[in-house]
ZAPA-820730 format. One record per residue (C-alpha): x, y, z; residue in three letters. Coordinates in steps of 0.25 Angstrom, whole numbers, padded with zeros to 4 digits, always signed. Layout:
# residues N
XYZALA...
END
This chain:
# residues 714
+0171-0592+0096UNK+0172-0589+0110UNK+0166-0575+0110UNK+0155-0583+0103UNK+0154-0593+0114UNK+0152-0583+0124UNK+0141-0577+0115UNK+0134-0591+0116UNK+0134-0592+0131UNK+0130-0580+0133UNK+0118-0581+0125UNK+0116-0591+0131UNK+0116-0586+0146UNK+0107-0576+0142UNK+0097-0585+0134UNK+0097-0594+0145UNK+0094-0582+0156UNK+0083-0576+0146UNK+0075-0590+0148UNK+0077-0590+0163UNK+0072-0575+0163UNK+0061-0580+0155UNK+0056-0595+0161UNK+0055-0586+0177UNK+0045-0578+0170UNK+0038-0589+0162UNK+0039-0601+0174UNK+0031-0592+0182UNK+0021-0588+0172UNK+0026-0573+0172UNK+0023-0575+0157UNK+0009-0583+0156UNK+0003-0569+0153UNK+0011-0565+0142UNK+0010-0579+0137UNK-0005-0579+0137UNK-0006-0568+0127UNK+0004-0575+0119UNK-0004-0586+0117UNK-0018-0579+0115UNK-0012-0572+0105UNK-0007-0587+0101UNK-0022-0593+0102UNK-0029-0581+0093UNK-0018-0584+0082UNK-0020-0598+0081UNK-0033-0601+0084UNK-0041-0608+0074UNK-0050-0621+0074UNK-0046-0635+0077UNK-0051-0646+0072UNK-0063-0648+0082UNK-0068-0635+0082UNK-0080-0637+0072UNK-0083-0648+0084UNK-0085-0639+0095UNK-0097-0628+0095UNK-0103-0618+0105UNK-0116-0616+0107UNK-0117-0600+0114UNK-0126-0594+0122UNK-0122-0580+0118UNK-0128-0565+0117UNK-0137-0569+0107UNK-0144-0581+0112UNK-0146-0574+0125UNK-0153-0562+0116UNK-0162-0572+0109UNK-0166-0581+0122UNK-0173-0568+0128UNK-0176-0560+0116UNK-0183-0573+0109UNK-0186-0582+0120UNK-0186-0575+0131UNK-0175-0582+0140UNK-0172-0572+0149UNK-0157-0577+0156UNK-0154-0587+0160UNK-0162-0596+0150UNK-0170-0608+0153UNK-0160-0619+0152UNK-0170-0625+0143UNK-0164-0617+0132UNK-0152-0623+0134UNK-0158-0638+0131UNK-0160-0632+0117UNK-0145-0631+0113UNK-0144-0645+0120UNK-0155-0650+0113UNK-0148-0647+0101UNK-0134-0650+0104UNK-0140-0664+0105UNK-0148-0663+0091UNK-0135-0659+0085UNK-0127-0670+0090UNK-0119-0664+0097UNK-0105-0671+0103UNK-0106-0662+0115UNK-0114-0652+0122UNK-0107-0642+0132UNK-0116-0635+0139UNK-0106-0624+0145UNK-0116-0618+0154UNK-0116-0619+0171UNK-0130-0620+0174UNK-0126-0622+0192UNK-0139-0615+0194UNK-0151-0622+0191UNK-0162-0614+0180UNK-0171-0602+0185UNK-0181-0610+0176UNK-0183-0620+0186UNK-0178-0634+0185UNK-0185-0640+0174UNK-0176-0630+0165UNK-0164-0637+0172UNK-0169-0650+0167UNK-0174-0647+0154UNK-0158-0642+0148UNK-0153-0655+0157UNK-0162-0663+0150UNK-0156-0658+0137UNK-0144-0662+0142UNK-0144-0675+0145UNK-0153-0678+0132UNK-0139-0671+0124UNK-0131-0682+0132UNK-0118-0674+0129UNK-0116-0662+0137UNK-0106-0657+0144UNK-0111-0648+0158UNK-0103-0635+0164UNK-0098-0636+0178UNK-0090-0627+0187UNK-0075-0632+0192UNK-0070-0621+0201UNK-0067-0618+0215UNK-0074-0605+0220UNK-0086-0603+0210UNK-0091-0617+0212UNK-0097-0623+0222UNK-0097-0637+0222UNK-0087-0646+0229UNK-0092-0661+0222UNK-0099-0667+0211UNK-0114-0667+0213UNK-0121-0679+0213UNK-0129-0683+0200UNK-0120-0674+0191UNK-0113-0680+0180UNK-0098-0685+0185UNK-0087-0684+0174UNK-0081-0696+0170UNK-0068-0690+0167UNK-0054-0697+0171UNK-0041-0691+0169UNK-0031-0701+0169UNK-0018-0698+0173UNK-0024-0684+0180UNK-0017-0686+0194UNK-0003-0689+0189UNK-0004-0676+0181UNK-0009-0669+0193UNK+0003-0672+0203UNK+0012-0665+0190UNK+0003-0654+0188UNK-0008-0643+0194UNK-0021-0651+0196UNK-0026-0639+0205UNK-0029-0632+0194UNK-0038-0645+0188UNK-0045-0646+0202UNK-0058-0638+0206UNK-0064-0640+0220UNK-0078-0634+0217UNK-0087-0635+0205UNK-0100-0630+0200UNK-0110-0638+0193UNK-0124-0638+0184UNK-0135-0640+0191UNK-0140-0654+0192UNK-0151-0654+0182UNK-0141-0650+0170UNK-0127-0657+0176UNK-0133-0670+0179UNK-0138-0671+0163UNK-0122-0666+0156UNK-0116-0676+0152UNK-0104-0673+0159UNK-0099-0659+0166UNK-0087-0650+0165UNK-0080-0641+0169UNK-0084-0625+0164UNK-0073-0616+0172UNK-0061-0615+0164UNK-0050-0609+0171UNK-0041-0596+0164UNK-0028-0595+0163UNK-0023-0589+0174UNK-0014-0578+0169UNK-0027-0570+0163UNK-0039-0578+0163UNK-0038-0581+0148UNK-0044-0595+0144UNK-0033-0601+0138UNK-0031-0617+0143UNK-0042-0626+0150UNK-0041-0639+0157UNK-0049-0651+0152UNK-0055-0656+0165UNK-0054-0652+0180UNK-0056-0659+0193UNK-0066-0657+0203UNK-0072-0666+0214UNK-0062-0678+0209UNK-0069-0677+0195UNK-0062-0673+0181UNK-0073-0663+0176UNK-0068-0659+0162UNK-0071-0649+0154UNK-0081-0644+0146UNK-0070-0647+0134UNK-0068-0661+0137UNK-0079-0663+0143UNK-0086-0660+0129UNK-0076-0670+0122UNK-0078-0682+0133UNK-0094-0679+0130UNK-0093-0677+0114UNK-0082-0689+0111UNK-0085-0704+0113UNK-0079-0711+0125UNK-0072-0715+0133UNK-0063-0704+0135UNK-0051-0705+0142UNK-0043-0694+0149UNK-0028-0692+0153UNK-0017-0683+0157UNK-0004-0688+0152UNK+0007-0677+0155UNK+0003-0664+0151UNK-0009-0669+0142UNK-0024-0672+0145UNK-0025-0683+0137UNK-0041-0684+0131UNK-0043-0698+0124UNK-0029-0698+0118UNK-0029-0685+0115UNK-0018-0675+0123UNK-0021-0661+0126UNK-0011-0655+0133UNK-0011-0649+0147UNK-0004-0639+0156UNK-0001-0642+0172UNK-0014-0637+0175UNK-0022-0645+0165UNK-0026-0635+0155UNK-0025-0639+0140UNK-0023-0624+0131UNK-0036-0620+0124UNK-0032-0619+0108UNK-0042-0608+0104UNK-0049-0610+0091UNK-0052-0595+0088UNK-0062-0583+0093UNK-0076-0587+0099UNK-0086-0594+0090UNK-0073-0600+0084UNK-0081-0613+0087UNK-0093-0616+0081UNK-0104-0607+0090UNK-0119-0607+0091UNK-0129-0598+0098UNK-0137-0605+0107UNK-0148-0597+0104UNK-0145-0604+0089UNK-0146-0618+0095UNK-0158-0614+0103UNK-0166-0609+0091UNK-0160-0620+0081UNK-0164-0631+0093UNK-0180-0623+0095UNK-0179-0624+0077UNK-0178-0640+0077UNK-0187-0642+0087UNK-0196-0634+0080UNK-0195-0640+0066UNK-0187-0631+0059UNK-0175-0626+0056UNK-0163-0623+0066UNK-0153-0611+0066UNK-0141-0623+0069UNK-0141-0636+0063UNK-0140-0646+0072UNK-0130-0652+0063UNK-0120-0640+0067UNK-0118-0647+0082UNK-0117-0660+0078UNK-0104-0668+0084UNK-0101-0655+0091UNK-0097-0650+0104UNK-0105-0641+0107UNK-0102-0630+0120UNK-0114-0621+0125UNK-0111-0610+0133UNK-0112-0595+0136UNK-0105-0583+0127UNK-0114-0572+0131UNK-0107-0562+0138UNK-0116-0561+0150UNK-0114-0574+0152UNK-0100-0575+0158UNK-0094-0586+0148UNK-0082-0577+0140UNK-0068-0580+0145UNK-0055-0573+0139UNK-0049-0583+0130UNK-0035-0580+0120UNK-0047-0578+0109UNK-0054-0570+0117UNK-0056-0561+0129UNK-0072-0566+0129UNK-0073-0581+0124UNK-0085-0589+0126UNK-0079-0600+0138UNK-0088-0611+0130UNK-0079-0608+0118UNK-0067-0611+0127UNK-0073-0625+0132UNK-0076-0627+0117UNK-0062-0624+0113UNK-0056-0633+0124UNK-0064-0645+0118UNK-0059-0639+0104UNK-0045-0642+0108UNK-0048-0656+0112UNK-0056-0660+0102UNK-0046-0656+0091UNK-0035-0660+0100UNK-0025-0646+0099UNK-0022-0642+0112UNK-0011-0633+0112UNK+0001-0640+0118UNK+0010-0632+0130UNK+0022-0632+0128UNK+0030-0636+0138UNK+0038-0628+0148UNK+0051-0633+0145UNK+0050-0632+0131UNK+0046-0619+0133UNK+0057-0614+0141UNK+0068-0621+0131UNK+0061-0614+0120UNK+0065-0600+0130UNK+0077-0606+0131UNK+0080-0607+0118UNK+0074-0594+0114UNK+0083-0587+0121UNK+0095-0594+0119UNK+0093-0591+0104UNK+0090-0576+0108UNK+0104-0575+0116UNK+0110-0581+0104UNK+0105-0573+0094UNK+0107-0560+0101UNK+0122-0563+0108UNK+0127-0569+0097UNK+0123-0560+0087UNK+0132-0546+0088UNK+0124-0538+0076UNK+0111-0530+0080UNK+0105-0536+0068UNK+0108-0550+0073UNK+0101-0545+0087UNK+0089-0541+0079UNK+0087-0553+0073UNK+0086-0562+0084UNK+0076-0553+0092UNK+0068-0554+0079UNK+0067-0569+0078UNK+0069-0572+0093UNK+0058-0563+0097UNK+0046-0568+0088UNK+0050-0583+0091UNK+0044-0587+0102UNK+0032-0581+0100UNK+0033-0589+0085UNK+0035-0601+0091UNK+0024-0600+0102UNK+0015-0596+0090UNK+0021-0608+0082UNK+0018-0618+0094UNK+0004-0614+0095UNK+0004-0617+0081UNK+0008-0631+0084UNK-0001-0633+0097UNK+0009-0629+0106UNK+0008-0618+0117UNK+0022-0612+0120UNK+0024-0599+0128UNK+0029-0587+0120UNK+0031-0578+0130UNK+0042-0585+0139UNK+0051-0588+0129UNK+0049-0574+0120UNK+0052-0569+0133UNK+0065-0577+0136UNK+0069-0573+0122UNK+0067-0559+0124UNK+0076-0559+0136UNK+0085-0567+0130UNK+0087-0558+0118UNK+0086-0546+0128UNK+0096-0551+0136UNK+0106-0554+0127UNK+0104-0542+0120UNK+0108-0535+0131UNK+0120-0543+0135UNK+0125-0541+0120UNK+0123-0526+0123UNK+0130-0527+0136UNK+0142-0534+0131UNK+0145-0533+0115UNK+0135-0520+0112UNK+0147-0513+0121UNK+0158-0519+0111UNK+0150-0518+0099UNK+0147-0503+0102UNK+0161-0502+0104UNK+0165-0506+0093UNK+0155-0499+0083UNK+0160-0486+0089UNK+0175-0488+0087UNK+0173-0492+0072UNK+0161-0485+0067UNK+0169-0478+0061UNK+0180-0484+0052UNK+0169-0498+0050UNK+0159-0500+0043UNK+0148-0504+0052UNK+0147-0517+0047UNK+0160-0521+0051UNK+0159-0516+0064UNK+0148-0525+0064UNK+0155-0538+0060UNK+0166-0534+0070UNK+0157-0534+0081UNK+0151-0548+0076UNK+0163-0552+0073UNK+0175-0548+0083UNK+0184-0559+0080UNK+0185-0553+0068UNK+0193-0541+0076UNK+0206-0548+0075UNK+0218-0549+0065UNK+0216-0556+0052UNK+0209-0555+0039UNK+0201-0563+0027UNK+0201-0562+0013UNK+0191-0555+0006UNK+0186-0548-0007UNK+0186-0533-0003UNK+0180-0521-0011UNK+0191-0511-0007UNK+0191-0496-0007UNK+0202-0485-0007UNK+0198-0471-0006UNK+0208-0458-0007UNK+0204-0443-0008UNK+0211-0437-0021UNK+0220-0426-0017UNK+0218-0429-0003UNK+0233-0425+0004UNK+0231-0411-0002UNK+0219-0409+0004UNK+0224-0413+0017UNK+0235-0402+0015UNK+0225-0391+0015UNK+0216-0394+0026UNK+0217-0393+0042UNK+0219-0405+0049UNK+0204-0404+0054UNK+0197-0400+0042UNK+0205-0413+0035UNK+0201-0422+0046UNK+0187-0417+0041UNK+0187-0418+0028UNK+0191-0431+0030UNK+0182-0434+0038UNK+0171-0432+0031UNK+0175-0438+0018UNK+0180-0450+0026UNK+0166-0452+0032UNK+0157-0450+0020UNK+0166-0460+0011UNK+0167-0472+0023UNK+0151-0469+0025UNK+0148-0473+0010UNK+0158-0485+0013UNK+0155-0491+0025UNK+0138-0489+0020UNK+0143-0499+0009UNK+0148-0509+0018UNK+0163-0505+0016UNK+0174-0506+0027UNK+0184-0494+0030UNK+0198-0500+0029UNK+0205-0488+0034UNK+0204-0473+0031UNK+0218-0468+0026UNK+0218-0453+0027UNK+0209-0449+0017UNK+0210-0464+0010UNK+0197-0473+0014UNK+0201-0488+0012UNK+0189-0497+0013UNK+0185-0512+0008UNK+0170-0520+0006UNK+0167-0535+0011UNK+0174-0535+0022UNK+0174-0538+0034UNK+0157-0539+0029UNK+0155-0547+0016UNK+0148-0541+0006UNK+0145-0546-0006UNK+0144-0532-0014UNK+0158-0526-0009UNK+0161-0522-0023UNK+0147-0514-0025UNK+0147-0508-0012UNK+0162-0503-0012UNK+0160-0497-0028UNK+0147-0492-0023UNK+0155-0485-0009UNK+0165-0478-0019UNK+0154-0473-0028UNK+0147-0468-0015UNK+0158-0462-0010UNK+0163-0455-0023UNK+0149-0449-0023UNK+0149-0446-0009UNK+0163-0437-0011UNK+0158-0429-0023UNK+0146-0426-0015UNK+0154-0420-0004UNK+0166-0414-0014UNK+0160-0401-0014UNK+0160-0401+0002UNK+0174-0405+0002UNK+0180-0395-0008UNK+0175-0386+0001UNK+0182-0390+0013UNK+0195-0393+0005UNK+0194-0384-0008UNK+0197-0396-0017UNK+0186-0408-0020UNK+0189-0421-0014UNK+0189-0434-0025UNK+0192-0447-0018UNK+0199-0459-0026UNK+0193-0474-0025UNK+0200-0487-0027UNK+0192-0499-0027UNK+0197-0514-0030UNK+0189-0527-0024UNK+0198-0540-0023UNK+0202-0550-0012UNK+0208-0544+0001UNK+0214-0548+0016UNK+0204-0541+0024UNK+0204-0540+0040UNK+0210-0535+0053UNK+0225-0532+0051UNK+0235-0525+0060UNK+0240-0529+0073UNK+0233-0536+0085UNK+0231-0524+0092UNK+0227-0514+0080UNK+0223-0521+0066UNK+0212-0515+0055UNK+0203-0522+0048UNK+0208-0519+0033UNK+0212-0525+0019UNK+0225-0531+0011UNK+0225-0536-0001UNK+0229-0532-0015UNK+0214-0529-0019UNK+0216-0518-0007UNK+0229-0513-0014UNK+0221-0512-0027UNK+0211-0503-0023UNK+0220-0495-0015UNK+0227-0492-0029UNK+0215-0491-0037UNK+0212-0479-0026UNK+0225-0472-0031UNK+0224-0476-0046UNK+0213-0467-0048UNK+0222-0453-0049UNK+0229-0460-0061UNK+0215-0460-0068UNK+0207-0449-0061UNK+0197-0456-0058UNK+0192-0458-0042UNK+0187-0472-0042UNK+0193-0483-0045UNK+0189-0499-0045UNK+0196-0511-0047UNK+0190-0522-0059UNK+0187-0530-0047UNK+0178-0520-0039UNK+0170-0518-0051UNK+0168-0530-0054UNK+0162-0535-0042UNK+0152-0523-0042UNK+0147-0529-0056UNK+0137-0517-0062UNK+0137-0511-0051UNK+0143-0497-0054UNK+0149-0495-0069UNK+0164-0492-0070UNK+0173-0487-0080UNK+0187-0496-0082UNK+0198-0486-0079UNK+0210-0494-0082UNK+0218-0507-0080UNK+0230-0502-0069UNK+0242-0510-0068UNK+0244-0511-0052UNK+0256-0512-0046UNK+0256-0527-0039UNK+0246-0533-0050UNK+0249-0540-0061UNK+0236-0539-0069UNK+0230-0524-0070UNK+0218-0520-0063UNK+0205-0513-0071UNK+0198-0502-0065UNK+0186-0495-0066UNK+0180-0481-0062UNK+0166-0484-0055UNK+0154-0475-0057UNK+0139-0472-0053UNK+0131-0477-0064UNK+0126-0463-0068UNK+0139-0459-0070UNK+0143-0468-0078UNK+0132-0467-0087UNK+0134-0451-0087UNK+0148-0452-0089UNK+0149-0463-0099UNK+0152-0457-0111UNK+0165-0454-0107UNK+0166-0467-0100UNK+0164-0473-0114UNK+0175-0464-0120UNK+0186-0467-0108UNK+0182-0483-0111UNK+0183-0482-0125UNK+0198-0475-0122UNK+0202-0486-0112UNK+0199-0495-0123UNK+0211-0490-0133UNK+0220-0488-0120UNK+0218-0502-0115UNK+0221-0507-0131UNK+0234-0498-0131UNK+0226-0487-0141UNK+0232-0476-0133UNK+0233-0465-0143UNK+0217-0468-0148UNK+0214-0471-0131UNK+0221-0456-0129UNK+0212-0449-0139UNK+0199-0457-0130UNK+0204-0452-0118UNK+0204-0437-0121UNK+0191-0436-0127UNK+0186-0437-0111UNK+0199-0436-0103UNK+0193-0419-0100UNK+0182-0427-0092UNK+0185-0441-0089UNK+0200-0440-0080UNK+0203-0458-0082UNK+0201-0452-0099UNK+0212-0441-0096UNK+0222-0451-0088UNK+0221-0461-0098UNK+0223-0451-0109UNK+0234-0446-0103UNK+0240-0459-0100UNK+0238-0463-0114UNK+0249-0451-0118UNK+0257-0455-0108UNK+0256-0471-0114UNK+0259-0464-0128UNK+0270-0455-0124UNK+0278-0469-0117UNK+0272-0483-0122UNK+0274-0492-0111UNK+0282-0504-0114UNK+0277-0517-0116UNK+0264-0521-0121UNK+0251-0512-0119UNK+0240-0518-0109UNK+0233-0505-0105UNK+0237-0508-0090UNK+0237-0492-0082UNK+0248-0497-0073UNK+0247-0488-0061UNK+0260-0478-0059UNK+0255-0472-0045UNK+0246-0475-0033UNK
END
């Protein structure tokens, strides 16, 4: 529990460090970069139309109409102005809500002036226009409103309380530039046309609603389109970190600027040709019929500008690096009009989200001592952050995803390191020194658990295994010490190889005697499968090597197996300075003598009822005999287990040795003996019983028969 504790803080120290690292990298806007690509990548994902899109529509000046003025009408460029009083004209026809007319005309027409005051003309007939004017402070040139130009009745309540609290600097334009006075003074109202970039790479990405210049509000082309388009009175105020717009909230950073939702590539909105809405204009006037219904304009807001490239009116945008800069006004009032401006999230929530990102990192990394656990939380803490910023996007807000994927990756970096520092050492330690007498997977819970390295024990249901190599002390007698040492060696290593790769446990090695046991100190369901399956492996593994060994030793090398499953004391027993993680129990004792049973019936591997029970029909088994056990009262049954293509090959004279077991167990022990000898030249259990059978004949044992083979010798 303590050891645990100590875990806890120091995850989280290094959580709470990984967040601090982070937030001196993101306060300062080390991070806005990186975070821009983030949310680019966020805009083209989600972008789709809102609900006010079908409202809004641009009318283009593009390549094409600029080809078809000079090819067909021979407008060279500029064109006369008067062609602009066409798409006025038919805004007006159409019905119109609003007309934009996104182009700053500051020099008056090469035409002379009556081409000025014709497409004035056409403007004050629309009655619902919307002029461009220039906000800046080196391209402009004028200091104050000029007299006899439209003055915008815009209030903002609340704006100087909002100001003290935040950055007006950034709202405030000391020079402007404005239409000449022929097309200004009939707009219904002017706005401002220079939208300001994002700082960190010029990318068009959030927009104020209005500026102030000259001690006016001047809004922009968005709003301005809306306060023409939507019945007054209108009424605008700034309440915390909102513009509030006739009720309705869209949200605002310290520099005023509301986040721009994208609605999708260019043309996304519904877009026209002005050459179309020139030619479909000429059409009505002229009786027939036009390329564009008037109909298709009707309550729209309609935003004319130019998108050809020589005309200087593409700005990189997170849809694009060449967006049409009407299409981003147009989008602007988009966003207002089907009211889903994307929310900031604020800083604080930001940073506890950081926080707690690499709180869980720490967690997840110190507390967990498996490399699988390790990999796991790098798997689920990496991808989150940028999950959740995808999942707020989703839901209108705009969280950051750099900072806190950034504070999670030091975080799981940092406690990586520290585990490395301090338990790797340990856990390298420990993997060397028992490598090789565990199996991998203890070594594993020992190193996840070391509390467990400690006298004491649990009781549990163990498959255990006794091994001993027939004729072994002979062998021994004939060999040098180093070739001994080798040979067992070698047989040693490929037996505990196919046990420990069934999940088994080495108790101990005993000489040329391996003890081992299943289901502890890992559980496992299958114990019985994988221990039968480990002895038939091994068994199999021997005879392959037989031939090598005979060579070495001058005598083939047969290995006898007992196998029993049962209830056991398992755990660490010995002293409190020196103690082995072993078995008790009287299933261990019965295994242990079913290991040395086998030379009374020739056979080399032998299982308790138990065992084979537990591995169902798993492997096929001949029953060999009830043995009476010294220390039980009721005899034990067991079985000599097989592949199944053995079986089938040798079942004929399995058959014929069940058949005889059948008249032994019934007391028919002249009839049993006739059975017997029929296979006892090739089956040895046949020539053990037959011979026991003689031995029964010769002295009859006293007392009733029960066909019990009570054991005489280990």
């Amino acid at each position: 529990m303590a050891e645990r504790k100590g875990k806890a803080f120091q995850a989280l120290i290094v959580g709470t460090l990984a967040a601090a690292i982070a937030s001196g990298l993101w306060l300062p806007g080390l991070l806005e970069s990186f975070e821009a690509r983030t949310w680019d990548l966020r805009e083209r994902v989600f972008a789709a139309p809102g609900k006010a899109t079908p409202k809004v529509v641009t009318v283009m000046l593009d390549q094409e109409s600029l080809v078809w003025g000079k090819k067909v009408n021979g407008w060279p460029w500029p064109w006369p102005r008067e062609v602009y009083a066409a798409i006025v004209d038919f805004c007006k026809r159409a019905g119109a809500k609003a007309l934009v007319f996104d182009v700053l005309l500051t020099e008056p027409s090469p035409y002379g002036v009556s081409d000025d005051q014709a497409l004035g003309a056409a403007l004050s007939s629309q009655g619902r226009t919307v002029g461009a004017m220039l906000l800046g402070s080196q391209m402009a040139t004028e200091g104050s409103w000029p007299q006899g130009l439209p003055l915008p009745a815009l209030s903002v309540s609340g704006l100087a309380e909002w100001t003290a609290a935040s950055r007006p600097a950034a709202m405030v334009y000391p020079l402007a530039e404005f239409p000449i006075s022929e097309v200004a003074s009939s707009m219904k109202i002017l706005a401002n046309t220079n939208m300001p970039a994002d700082e960190v790479d010029g990318v068009y990405r959030r927009e104020p609603l209005f500026s102030v210049f000259a001690g006016h509000i001047v809004p922009t082309e968005a709003l301005a389109a809306y306060l023409v388009g939507e019945p007054g009175p209108h009424s605008v105020a700034i309440a915390r970190n909102a513009l509030m717009i006739d009720g309705h909230a869209v949200p605002i950073d310290r520099d005023g600027r509301a986040i721009l939702r994208y609605r999708g590539p260019s043309l996304t909105h519904q877009a026209y040709r002005a050459a179309a809405i020139i030619r479909s204009e000429q059409l009505i006037l002229g009786g027939e019929k036009p390329e564009v219904e008037p109909s298709a304009l009707k309550d729209a807001y309609v935003f004319f500008g130019f998108t050809a490239s020589g005309l200087f009116d593409l700005k990189p945008t997170p849809m694009s690096g060449s967006y049409p800069g009407v299409e981003v006004n147009a989008t602007m009032l988009d966003n207002l009009l089907s009211g889903d401006y994307l929310r900031p999230v604020p800083a604080w929530a930001s940073a506890l989200l950081a926080l707690a990102l690499c709180v869980g990192a720490a967690f997840a990394v110190t507390l967990s001592s498996r490399a699988i656990g390790n990999a796991a939380a790098y798997l689920i803490i990496i991808p989150l952050a940028p999950a959740l910023g995808f999942g707020a996007y989703a839901a209108g807000w705009a969280l950051p995803v750099v900072f806190p994927e950034l504070a999670a990756l030091l975080s799981l970096v940092g406690s990586s390191l520290l585990n490395y520092a301090t338990e790797g050492k340990q856990k390298r330690y420990l993997k060397g020194a028992f490598k090789q007498y565990l199996s991998p997977a203890f070594i594993e819970e020992i190193i996840a658990h070391p509390e467990r390295l400690k006298l004491g024990g649990e009781r549990r249901e163990l498959t255990i295994f006794f091994s001993d190599v027939q004729g072994f002390t002979s062998i021994s007698e004939v060999l040098s010490p180093e070739d001994l040492t080798s040979l067992l060696n070698d047989y040693l290593s490929a037996m505990t190889d196919i046990i420990l790769e069934e999940g088994g446990t080495i108790d101990k090695y005993e000489g040329d005697a391996i003890i081992a046991f299943w289901n502890a100190p890992l559980s496992l369901e299958d114990h019985a499968v994988r221990g039968l399956r480990a002895t038939l492996r091994c068994q199999a593994a021997l005879a392959a090597l037989r031939p090598a060994f005979k060579a070495r030793v001058g005598k083939d090398l047969y290995m006898r197996v007992g196998m029993n499953s049962g209830p056991a004391v398992v755990g660490n027993m010995g002293s409190s300075n020196r103690f082995d993680y072993t078995m008790l129990g009287d299933a261990v004792n019965l295994a242990a003598r079913l290991e040395g049973v086998n030379k009374q019936f020739g056979t080399y591997t032998m299982v308790s009822e138990a065992t084979l029970r537990l591995t169902g029909d798993s492997y096929p088994a001949r029953e060999l005999s009830r043995i009476g056990v010294v220390g039980r009262k009721e005899p034990v049954r067991v079985f000599e287990p097989m592949y199944p293509e053995e079986y089938r090959e040798r079942k004929p004279v399995l058959d014929v040795f069940g058949s005889a077991l059948k008249l032994y167990y019934e007391g028919s022990l002249g009839e049993a003996l006739k059975v017997f000898e029929t296979i006892a030249a090739v089956d040895p259990p046949a020539e053990h019983y037959a011979e026991r059978c003689r031995d029964l004949m010769a002295s009859p044992p006293p007392g009733p028969w029960s066909g019990v083979w009570v054991m005489t010798s280990k």
